[in-house]
N, C-alpha and C positions, 0 to 999 in steps of 0.2 A: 371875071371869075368871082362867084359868090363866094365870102366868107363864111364859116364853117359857124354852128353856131355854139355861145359861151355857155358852157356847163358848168351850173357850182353847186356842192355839195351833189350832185344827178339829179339837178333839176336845170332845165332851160330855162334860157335867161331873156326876154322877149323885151324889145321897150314898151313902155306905158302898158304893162300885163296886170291883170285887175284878177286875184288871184283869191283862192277859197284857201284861206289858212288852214284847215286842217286837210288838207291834197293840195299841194302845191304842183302838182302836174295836171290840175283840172284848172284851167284860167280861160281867161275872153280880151281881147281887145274890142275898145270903141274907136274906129275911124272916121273921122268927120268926111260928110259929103260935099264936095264945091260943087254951090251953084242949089239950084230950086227942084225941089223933089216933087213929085204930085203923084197920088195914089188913088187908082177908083177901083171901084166896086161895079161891075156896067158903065155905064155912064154916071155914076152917082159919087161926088167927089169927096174920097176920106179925107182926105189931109194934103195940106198946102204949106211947104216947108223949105227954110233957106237955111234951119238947123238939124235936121237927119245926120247919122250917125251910121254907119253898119257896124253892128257886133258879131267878130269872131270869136267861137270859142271852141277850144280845142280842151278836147276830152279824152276819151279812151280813144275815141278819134275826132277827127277835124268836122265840126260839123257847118252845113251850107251858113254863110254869110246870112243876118237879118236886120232887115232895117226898123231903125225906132225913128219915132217920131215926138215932137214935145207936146205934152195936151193943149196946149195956147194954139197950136196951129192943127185942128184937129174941124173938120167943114162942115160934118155933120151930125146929129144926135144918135148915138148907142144906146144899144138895151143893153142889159147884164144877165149873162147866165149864170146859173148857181155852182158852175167848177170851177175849180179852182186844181192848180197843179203845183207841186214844190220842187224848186231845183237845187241844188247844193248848195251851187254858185251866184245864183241870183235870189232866191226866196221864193214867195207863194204865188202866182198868177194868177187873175182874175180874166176871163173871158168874155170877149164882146161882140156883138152882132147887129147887123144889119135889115130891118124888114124879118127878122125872125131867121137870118141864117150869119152862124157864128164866122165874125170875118177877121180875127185876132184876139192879142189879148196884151196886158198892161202888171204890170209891178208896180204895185201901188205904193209900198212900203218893201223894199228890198232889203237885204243885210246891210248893214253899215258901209260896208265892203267895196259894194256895187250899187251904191248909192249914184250912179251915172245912169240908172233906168230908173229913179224914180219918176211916177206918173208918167214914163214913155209909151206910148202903146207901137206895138208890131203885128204885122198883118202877114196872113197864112198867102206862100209865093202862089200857089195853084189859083187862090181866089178873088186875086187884086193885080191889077196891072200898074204897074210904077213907068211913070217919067220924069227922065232926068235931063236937066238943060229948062231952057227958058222957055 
């Protein structure tokens, strides 16, 4: 039987919840990945990782799971577009591409807060195939 979960002050109480001080009901968790991640692009290999994380975050609602990745294990060279996006919870995003088509994007300097994405980059689910295991 699941345990019900702990409310205090009317806010959830989550473990390891990585939270935006000023909306404590906007947070994300990072769960680490066992084992070796591998991400392409076609056949074009982005990233090669036995440190991948997924981040949930749960907001006005629960949005899909994303995986980061650390730039040290990153396979092959990106261009940079000139967007950029701002999240409450994480800070400003810089986006990056492939051959001239944008295949993620990276928090290069996040809030203090969520200092667990910096230099992470994460890639858009429709345009990259991830494998997991050996």
């Amino acid at each position: 039987m699941a345990r019900p979960p702990i409310i205090i002050d009317g806010v959830s109480q989550v473990e390891g919840a990585i939270r935006d001080p000023s909306n404590p009901h906007h947070f994300m968790v990072a769960k680490p990945v066992d084992g070796r991640v591998r991400i392409y692009w076609g056949a074009c290999l982005l990233a090669d990782t036995t440190k991948a994380f997924w981040l949930i975050e749960i907001g006005r609602k629960a949005h899909n799971p994303v995986l980061y990745v650390p730039p040290e294990d990153l396979a092959t060279a990106f261009g940079k577009t000139d967007k950029t996006t701002h999240c409450p919870l994480k800070g400003d995003a810089s986006y990056y591409t492939v051959d001239g088509e944008e295949v993620g994007w990276a928090y290069l300097d996040p809030f203090a807060f969520a200092a667990v994405l910096t230099g992470r980059h994460a890639f858009w689910a429709g345009k990259v195939r991830i494998e997991q295991g050996a």
